[in-house]
MIDOSE-1310 file (N, C-alpha, C; in nm, 2 decimals, decimal comma, always signed):
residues 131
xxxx	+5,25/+0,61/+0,94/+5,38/+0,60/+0,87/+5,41/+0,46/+0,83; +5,40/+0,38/+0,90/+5,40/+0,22/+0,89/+5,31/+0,21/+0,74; +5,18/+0,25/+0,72/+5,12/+0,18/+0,58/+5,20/+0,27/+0,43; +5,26/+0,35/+0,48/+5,31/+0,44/+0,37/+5,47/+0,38/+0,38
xxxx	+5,54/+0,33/+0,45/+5,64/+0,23/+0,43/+5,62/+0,11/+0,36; +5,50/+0,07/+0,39/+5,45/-0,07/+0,33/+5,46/-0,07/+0,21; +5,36/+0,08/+0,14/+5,34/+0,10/+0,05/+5,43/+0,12/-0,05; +5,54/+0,22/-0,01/+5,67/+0,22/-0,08/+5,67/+0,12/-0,09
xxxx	+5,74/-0,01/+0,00/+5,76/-0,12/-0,07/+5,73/-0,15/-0,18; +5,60/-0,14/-0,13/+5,48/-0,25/-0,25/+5,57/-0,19/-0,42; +5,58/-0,09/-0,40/+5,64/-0,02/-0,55/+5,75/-0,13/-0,58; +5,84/-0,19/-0,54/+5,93/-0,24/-0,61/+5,90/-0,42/-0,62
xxxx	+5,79/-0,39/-0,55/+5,75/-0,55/-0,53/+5,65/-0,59/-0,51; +5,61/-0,57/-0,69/+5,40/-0,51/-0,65/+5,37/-0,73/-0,63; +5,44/-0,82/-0,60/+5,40/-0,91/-0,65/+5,35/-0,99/-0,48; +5,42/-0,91/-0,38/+5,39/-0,90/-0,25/+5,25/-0,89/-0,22
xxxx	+5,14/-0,76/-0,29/+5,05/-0,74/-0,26/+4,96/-0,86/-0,27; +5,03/-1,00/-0,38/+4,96/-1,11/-0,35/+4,93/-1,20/-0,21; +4,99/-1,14/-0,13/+5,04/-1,17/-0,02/+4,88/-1,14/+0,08; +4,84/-1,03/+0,07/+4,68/-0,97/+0,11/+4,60/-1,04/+0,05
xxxx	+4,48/-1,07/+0,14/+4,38/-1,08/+0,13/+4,34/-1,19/-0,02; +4,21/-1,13/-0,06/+4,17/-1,21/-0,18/+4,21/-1,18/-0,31; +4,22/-1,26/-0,46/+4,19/-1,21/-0,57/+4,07/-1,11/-0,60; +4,09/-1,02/-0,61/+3,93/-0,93/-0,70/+3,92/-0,94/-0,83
xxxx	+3,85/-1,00/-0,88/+3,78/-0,99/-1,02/+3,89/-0,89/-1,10; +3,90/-0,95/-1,21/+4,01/-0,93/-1,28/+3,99/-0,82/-1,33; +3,89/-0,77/-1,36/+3,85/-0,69/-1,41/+3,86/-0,55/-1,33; +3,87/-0,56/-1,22/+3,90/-0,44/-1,15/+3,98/-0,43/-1,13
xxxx	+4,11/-0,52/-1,14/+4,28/-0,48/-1,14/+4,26/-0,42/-1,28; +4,21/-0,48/-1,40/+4,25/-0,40/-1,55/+4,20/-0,26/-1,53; +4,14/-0,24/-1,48/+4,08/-0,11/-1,41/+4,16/-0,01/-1,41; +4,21/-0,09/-1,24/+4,29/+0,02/-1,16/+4,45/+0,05/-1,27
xxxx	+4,47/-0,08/-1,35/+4,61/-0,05/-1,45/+4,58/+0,03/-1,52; +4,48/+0,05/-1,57/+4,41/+0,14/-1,69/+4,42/+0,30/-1,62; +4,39/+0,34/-1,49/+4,41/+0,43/-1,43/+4,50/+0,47/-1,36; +4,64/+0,40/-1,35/+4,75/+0,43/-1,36/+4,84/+0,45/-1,48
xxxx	+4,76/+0,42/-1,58/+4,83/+0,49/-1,72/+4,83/+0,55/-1,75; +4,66/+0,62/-1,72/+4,64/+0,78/-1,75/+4,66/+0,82/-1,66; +4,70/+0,88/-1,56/+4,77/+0,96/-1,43/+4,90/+0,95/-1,50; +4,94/+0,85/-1,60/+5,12/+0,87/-1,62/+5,08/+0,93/-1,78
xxxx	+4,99/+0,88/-1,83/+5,04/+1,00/-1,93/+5,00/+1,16/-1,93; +4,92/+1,19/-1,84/+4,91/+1,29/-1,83/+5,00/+1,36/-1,69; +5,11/+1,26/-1,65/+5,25/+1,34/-1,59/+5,32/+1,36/-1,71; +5,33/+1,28/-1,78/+5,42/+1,29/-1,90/+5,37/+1,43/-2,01
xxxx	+5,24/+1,45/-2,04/+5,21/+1,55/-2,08/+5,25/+1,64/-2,00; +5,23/+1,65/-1,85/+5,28/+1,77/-1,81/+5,42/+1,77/-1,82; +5,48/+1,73/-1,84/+5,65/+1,70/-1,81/+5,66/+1,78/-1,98; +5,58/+1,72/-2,08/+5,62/+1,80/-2,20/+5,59/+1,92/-2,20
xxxx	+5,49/+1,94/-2,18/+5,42/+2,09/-2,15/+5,53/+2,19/-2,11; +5,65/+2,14/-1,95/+5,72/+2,22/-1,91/+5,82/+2,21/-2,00; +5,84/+2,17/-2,08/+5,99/+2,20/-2,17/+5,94/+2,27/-2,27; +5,81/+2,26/-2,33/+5,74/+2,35/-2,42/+5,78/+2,46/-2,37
xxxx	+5,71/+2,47/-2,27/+5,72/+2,64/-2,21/+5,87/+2,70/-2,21; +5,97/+2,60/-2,15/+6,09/+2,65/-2,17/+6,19/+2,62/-2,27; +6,10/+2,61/-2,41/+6,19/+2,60/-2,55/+6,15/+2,70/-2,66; +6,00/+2,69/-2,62/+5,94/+2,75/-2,72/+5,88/+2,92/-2,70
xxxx	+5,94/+2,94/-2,59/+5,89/+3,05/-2,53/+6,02/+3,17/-2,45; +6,15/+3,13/-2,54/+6,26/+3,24/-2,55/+6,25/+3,34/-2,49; +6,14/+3,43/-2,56/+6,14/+3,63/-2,55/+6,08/+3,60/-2,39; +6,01/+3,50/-2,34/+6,01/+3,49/-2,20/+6,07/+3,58/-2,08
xxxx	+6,03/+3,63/-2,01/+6,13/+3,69/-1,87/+6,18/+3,52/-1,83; +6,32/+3,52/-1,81/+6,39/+3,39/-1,78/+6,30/+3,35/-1,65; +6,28/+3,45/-1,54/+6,21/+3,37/-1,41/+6,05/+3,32/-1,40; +6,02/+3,39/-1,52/+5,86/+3,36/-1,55/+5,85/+3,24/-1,61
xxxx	+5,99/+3,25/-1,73/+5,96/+3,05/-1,80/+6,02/+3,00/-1,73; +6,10/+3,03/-1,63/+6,16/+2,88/-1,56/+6,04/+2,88/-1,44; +5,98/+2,93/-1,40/+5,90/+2,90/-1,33/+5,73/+2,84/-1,38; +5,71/+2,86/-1,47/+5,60/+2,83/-1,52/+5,66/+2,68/-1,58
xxxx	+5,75/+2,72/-1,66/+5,83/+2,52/-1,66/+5,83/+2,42/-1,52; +5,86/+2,53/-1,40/+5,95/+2,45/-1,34/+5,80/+2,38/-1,21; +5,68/+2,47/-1,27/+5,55/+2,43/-1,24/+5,49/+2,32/-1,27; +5,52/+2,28/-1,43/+5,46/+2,20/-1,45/+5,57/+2,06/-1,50
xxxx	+5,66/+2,08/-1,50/+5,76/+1,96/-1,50/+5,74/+1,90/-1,34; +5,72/+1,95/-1,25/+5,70/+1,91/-1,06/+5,57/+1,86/-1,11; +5,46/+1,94/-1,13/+5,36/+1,88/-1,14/+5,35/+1,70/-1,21; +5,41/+1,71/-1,33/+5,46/+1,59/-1,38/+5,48/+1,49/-1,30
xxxx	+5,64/+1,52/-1,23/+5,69/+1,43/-1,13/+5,59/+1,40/-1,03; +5,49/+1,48/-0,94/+5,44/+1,46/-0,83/+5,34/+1,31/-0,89; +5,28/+1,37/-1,02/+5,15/+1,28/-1,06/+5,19/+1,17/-1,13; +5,32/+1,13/-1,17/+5,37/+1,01/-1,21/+5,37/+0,95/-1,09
xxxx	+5,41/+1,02/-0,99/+5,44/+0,95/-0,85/+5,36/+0,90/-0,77; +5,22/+0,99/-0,76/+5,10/+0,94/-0,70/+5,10/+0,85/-0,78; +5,06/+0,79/-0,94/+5,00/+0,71/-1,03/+5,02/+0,57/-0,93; +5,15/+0,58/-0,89/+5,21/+0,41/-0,83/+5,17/+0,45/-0,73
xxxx	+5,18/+0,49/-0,67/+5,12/+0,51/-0,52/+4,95/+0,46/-0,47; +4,88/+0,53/-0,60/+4,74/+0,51/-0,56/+4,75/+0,36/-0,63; +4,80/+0,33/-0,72/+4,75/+0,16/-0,77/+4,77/+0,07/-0,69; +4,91/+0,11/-0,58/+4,89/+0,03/-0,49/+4,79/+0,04/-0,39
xxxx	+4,81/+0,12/-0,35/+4,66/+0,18/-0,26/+4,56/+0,10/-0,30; +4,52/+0,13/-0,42/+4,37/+0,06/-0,44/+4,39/-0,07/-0,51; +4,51/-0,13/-0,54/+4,47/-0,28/-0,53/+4,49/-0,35/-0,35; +4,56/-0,31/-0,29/+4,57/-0,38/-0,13/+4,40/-0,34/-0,08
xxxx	+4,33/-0,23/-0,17/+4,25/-0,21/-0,05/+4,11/-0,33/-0,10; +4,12/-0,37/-0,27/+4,07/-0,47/-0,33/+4,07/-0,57/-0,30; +4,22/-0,62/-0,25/+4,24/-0,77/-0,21/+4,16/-0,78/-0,05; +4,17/-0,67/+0,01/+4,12/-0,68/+0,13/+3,97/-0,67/+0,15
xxxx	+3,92/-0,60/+0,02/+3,79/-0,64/+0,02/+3,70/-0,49/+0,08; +3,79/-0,36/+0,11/+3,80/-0,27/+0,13/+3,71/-0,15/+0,05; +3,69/-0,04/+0,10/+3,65/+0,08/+0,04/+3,79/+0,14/-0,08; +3,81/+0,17/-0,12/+3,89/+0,22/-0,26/+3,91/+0,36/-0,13
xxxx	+4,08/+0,33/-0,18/+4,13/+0,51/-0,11/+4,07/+0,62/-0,18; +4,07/+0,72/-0,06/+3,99/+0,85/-0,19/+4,19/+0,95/-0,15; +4,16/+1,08/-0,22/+4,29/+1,13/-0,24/+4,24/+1,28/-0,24; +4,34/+1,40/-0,22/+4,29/+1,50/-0,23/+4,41/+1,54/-0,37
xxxx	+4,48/+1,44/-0,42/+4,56/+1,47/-0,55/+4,46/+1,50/-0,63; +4,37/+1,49/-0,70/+4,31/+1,53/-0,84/+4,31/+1,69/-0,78; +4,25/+1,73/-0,73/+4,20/+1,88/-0,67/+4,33/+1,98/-0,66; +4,47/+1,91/-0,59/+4,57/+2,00/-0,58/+4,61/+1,94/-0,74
xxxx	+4,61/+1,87/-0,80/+4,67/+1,89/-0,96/+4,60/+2,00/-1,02; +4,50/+1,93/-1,01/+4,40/+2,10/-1,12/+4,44/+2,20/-1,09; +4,45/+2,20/-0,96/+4,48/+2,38/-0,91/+4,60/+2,42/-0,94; +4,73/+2,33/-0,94/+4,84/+2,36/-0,99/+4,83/+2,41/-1,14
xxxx	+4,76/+2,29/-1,22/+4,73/+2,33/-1,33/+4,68/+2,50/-1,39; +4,53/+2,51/-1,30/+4,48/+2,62/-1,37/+4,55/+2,75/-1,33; +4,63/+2,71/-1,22/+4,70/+2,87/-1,18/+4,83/+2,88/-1,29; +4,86/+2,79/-1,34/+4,96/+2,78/-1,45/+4,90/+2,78/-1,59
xxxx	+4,81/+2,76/-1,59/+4,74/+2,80/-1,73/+4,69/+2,95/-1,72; +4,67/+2,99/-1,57/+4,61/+3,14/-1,59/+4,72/+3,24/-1,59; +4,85/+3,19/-1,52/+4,96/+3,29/-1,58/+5,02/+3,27/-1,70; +4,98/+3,15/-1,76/+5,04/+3,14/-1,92/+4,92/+3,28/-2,03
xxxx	+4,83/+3,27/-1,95/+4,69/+3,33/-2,01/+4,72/+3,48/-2,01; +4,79/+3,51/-1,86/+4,84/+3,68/-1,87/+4,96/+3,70/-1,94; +5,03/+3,61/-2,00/+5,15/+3,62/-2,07/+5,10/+3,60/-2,24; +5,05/+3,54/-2,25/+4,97/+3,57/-2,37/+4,93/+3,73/-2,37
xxxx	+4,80/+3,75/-2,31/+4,74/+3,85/-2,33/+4,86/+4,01/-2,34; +4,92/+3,98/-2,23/+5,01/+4,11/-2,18/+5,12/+4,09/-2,25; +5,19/+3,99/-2,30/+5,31/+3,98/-2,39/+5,43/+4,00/-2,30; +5,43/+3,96/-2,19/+5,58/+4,00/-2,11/+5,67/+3,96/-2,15
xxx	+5,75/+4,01/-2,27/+5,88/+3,99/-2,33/+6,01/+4,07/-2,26; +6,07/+4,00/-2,29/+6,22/+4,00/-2,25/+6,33/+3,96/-2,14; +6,42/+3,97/-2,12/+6,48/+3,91/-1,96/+6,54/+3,97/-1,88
């Protein structure tokens, strides 16, 4: 619990983590920034995704699009959230000179994902209109 308090920190005060260990090669902080972009743009795509579903998709059963919205807007939130989470993660674990965290987030994203793509897939096919 102690390194996941730390780590919160570190979010409001990434300037701390100078604090650890050594500089790593510059090039693997551009890295890890580069890989916290795309974890945020692809929360942000999912965050669009869920208002798609719940704008554009009216004749919807209301519990079907708020739930299939309300799927992938969390989804969003969760993976914006890891994004800062893991950069800190894997810059402390850089400075230290460390193995790179591994995560079981990519695996539960997808799976959120594909189970929400495959009821968008029966709502296509079957047309469940109305509310």
């Amino acid at each position: 619990m102690s390194d996941f308090v730390q780590s919160l920190r570190l979010w409001f005060a990434p300037q701390r983590i100078r604090e650890e260990g050594e500089t790593p090669d510059y090039r693997f902080s551009l890295a890890n920034e580069r890989t916290f972009l795309a974890w945020l743009r692809t929360g942000l795509a999912l965050v669009g995704g869920g208002f798609a579903v719940d704008q554009f998709l009216p004749d919807l059963r209301w519990g079907v699009r708020v739930g299939l919205a309300m799927a992938l807007i969390g989804a969003g939130v969760l993976c914006s959230l890891r994004a800062l989470n893991h950069w800190v993660r894997c810059e402390r674990a850089m400075r230290r000179g460390e193995d790179l965290p591994v995560s079981r987030f990519p695996a539960v994203l997808s799976l959120v994902v594909a189970v929400v793509a495959l009821a968008m897939m029966v709502v296509v096919i079957f047309g469940w209109a109305g509310r």
